[in-house]
C-alpha distance (Angstrom), angle and dihedral (degrees) to the residues before:
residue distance angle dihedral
X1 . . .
X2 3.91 . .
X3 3.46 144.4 .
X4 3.74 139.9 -153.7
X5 4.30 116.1 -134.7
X6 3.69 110.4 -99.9
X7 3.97 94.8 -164.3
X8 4.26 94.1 102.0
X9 3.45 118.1 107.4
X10 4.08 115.7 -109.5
X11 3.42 113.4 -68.6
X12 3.50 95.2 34.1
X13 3.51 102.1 49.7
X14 3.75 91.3 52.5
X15 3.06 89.7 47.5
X16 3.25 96.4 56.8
X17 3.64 100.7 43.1
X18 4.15 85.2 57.3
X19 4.22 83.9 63.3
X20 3.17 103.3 46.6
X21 3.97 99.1 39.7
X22 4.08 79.7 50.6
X23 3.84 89.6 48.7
X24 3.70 95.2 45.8
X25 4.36 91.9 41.7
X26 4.51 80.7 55.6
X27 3.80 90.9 45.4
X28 3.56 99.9 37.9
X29 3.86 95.9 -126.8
X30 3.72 117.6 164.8
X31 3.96 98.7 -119.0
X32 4.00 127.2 -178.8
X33 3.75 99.6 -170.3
X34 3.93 140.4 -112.3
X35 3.48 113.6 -22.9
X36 3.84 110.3 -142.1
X37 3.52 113.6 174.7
X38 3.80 134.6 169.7
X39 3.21 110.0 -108.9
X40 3.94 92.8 54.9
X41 3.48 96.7 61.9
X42 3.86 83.2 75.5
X43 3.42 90.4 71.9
X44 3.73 107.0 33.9
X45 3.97 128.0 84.8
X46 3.66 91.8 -119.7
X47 3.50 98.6 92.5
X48 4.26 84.1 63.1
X49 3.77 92.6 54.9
X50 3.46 96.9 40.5
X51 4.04 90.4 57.4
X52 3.96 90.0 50.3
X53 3.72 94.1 48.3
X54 3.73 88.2 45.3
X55 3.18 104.4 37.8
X56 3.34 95.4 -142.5
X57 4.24 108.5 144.8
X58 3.26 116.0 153.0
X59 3.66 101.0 14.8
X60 3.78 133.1 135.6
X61 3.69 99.7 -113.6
X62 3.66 147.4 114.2
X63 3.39 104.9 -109.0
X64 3.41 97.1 -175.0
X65 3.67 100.2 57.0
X66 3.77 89.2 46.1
X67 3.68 89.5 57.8
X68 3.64 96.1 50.0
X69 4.23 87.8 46.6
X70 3.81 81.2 49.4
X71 4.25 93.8 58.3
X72 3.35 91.1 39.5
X73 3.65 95.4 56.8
X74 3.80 94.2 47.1
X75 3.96 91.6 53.5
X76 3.45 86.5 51.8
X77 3.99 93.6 47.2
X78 4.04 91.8 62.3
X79 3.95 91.0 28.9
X80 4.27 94.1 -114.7
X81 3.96 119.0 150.2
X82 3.41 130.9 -103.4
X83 4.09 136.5 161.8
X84 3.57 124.5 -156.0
X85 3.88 86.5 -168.0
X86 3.86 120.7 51.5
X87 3.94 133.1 -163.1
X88 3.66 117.2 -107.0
X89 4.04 83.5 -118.5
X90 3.44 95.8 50.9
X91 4.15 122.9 118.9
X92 3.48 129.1 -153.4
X93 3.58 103.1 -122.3
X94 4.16 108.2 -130.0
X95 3.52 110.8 -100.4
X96 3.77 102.1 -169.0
X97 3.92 98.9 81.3
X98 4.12 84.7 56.0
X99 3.70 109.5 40.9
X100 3.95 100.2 48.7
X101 4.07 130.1 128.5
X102 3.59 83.2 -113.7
X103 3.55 105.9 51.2
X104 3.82 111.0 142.7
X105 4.26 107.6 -136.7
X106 3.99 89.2 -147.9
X107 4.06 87.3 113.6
X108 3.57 93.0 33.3
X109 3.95 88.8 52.7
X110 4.11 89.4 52.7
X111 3.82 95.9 57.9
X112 4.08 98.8 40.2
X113 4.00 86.8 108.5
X114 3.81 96.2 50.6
X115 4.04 94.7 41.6
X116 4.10 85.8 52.5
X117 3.76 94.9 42.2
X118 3.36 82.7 66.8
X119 3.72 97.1 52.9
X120 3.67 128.1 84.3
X121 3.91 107.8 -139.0
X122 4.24 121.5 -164.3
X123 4.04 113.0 -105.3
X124 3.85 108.0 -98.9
X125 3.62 125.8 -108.9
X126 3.74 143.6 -165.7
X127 3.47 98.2 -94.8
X128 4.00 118.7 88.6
X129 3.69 113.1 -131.7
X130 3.73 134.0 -159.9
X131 3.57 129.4 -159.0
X132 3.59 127.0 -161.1
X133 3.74 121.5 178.6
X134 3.95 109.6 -170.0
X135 3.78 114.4 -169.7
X136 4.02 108.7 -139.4
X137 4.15 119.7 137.7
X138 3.55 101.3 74.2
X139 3.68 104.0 7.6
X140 4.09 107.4 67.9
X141 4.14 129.0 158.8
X142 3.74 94.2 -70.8
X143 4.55 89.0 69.5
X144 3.19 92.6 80.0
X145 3.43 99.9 178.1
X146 4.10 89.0 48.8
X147 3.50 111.7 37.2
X148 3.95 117.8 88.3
X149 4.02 103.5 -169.9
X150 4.17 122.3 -123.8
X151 4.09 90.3 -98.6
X152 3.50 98.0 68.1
X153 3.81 86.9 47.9
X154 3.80 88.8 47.3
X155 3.93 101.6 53.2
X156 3.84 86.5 48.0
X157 3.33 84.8 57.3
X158 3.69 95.1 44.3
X159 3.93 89.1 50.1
X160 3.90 100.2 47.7
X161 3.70 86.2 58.3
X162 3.53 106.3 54.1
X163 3.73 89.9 42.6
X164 3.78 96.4 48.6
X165 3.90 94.4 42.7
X166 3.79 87.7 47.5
X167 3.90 86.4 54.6
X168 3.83 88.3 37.0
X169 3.48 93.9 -130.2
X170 4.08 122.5 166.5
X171 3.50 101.7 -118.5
X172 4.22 145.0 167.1
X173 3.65 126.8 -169.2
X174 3.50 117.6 -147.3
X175 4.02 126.9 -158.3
X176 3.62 118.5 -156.7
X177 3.75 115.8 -168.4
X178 3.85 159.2 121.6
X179 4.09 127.6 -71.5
X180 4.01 83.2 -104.6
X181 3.59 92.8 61.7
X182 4.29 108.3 118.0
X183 4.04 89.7 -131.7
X184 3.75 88.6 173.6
X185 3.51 91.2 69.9
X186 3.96 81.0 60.3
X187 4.12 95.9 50.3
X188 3.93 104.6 110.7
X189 3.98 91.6 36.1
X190 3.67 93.9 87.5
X191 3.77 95.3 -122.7
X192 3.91 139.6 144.5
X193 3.32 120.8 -135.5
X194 3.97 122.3 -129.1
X195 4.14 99.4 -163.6
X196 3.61 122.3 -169.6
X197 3.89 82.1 -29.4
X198 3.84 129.8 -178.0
X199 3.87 108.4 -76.3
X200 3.71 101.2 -135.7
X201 3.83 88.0 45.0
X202 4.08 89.6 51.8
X203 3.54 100.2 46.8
X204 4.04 98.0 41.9
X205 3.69 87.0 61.6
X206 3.98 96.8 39.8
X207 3.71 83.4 52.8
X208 3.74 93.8 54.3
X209 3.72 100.0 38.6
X210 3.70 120.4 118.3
X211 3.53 86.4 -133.9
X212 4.16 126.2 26.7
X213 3.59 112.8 -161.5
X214 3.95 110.0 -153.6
X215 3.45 140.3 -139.7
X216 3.48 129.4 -169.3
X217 3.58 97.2 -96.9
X218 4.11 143.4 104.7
X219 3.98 81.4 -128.5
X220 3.67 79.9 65.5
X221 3.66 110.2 34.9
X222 3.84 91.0 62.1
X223 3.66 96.3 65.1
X224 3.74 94.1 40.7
X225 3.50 81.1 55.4
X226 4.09 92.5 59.9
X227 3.89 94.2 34.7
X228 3.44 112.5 108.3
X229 3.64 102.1 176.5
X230 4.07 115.2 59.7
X231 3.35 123.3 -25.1
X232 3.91 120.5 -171.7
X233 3.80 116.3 -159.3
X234 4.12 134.0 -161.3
X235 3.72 106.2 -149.2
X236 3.65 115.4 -112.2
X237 3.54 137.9 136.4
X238 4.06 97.7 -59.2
X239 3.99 107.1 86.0
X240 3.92 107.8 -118.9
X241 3.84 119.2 -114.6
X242 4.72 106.8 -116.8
X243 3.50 94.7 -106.4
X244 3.87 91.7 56.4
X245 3.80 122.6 107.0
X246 3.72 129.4 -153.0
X247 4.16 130.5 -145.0
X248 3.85 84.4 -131.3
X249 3.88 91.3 57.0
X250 3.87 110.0 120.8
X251 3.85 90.2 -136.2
X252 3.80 96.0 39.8
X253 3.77 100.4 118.3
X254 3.64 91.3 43.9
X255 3.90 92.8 50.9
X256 4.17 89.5 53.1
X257 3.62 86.5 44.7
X258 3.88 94.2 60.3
X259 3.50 95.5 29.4
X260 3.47 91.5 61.0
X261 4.16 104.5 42.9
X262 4.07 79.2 50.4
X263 4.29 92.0 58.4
């Protein structure tokens, strides 16, 4: 029996789990699940991220069991395995060969219907919603490789709007971000803000968004995972799934355009 490590922080670690439960599904490896345990936590950045999404500072609290209630609730949200106990025979399965900047998504792309069979998605409704997630906190100008900057963000925005007012679609855009985020930079785009958040909360409706915004982030790539609506994607080093669109794509306005008169 193996395991995957439970010690990443959120999005990674589910993340994670989804490629290596995929990996061991293709190989037929018997697989129990993440093992998140206690005593890691003291070791792990988790406990960091968990206070900024909290924002919890300064309070009387075990952080550490909170983070481990945390991962265990977001297993449970998309139905993945974990232990918090393992069998002296168990093996941690090696994680290096699945969580890599190259990763191909072929086997990833083959088990998309099972992972969302086993998710339970909101009933639609008649109002078109947008979902931006916009990775600030940890990731400022200075990760280059991470950080998108507000202006893409803003003529998304900008181009949603004329496109769904043209259609006259009901609509809402929501923003989910850090405390660092500029949100005045946002003010006369109609939005709500989604700061700092609770995860489960963020991703369900990221997941069923009729558009999911990106950011170059694992906190992202797990509900673009999920989403089966539109999904548009900022190249970085994380391999996009088929169905994904980019900004940079030729046709890109066109594709909204249709995808929207077709909701």
């Amino acid at each position: 029996m193996y395991y995957s490590t439970g010690v990443p922080a959120f999005g990674t670690l589910i993340y994670q789990l989804i490629l290596t439960l995929v990996h061991c599904l293709d190989k037929n490896i018997s697989f129990a699940g993440a093992y998140i345990n206690l005593e890691n936590e003291k070791s792990s950045d988790a406990g960091r991220h968990y206070i900024s999404q909290k924002n919890i500072k300064g309070k009387k609290c075990n952080i550490f069991e909170l983070v481990v209630s945390e991962k265990i609730k977001l297993c449970e949200l998309f139905d993945l395995p974990y232990i918090t106990k393992k069998d002296i025979l168990s093996k941690e399965i090696p994680s290096a060969h699945l969580y890599s900047r190259n990763m191909k998504q072929d086997k990833l792309e083959k088990k998309l219907k099972y992972l969302k069979s086993r998710f339970k998605y909101y009933k639609k409704n008649d109002i078109f919603t947008i979902a931006i997630h916009i990775r600030r906190g940890d990731v400022d100008i200075n990760f280059k490789d991470r950080y998108i900057e507000d202006k893409y963000y803003i003529n998304l925005i900008v181009q949603f709007t004329k496109i769904l007012k043209e259609a006259k679609k009901k609509f809402k855009i929501h923003i989910y971000s850090q405390k660092e985020l500029k949100t005045e930079l946002y003010e006369n785009l109609n939005c709500t803000f989604f700061i700092n958040t609770d995860i489960s909360e963020s991703w369900l409706d990221m997941i069923n968004a009729d558009i999911f915004v990106m950011s170059k982030s694992t906190f992202s790539m797990v509900p673009a995972i999920y989403n089966s609506n539109m999904v548009i994607y900022h190249p970085f080093f994380f391999n996009p799934l088929k169905s994904w669109i980019s900004a940079k794509d030729s046709n890109f306005e066109s594709s909204i355009k249709k995808y929207i008169q077709n909701v």
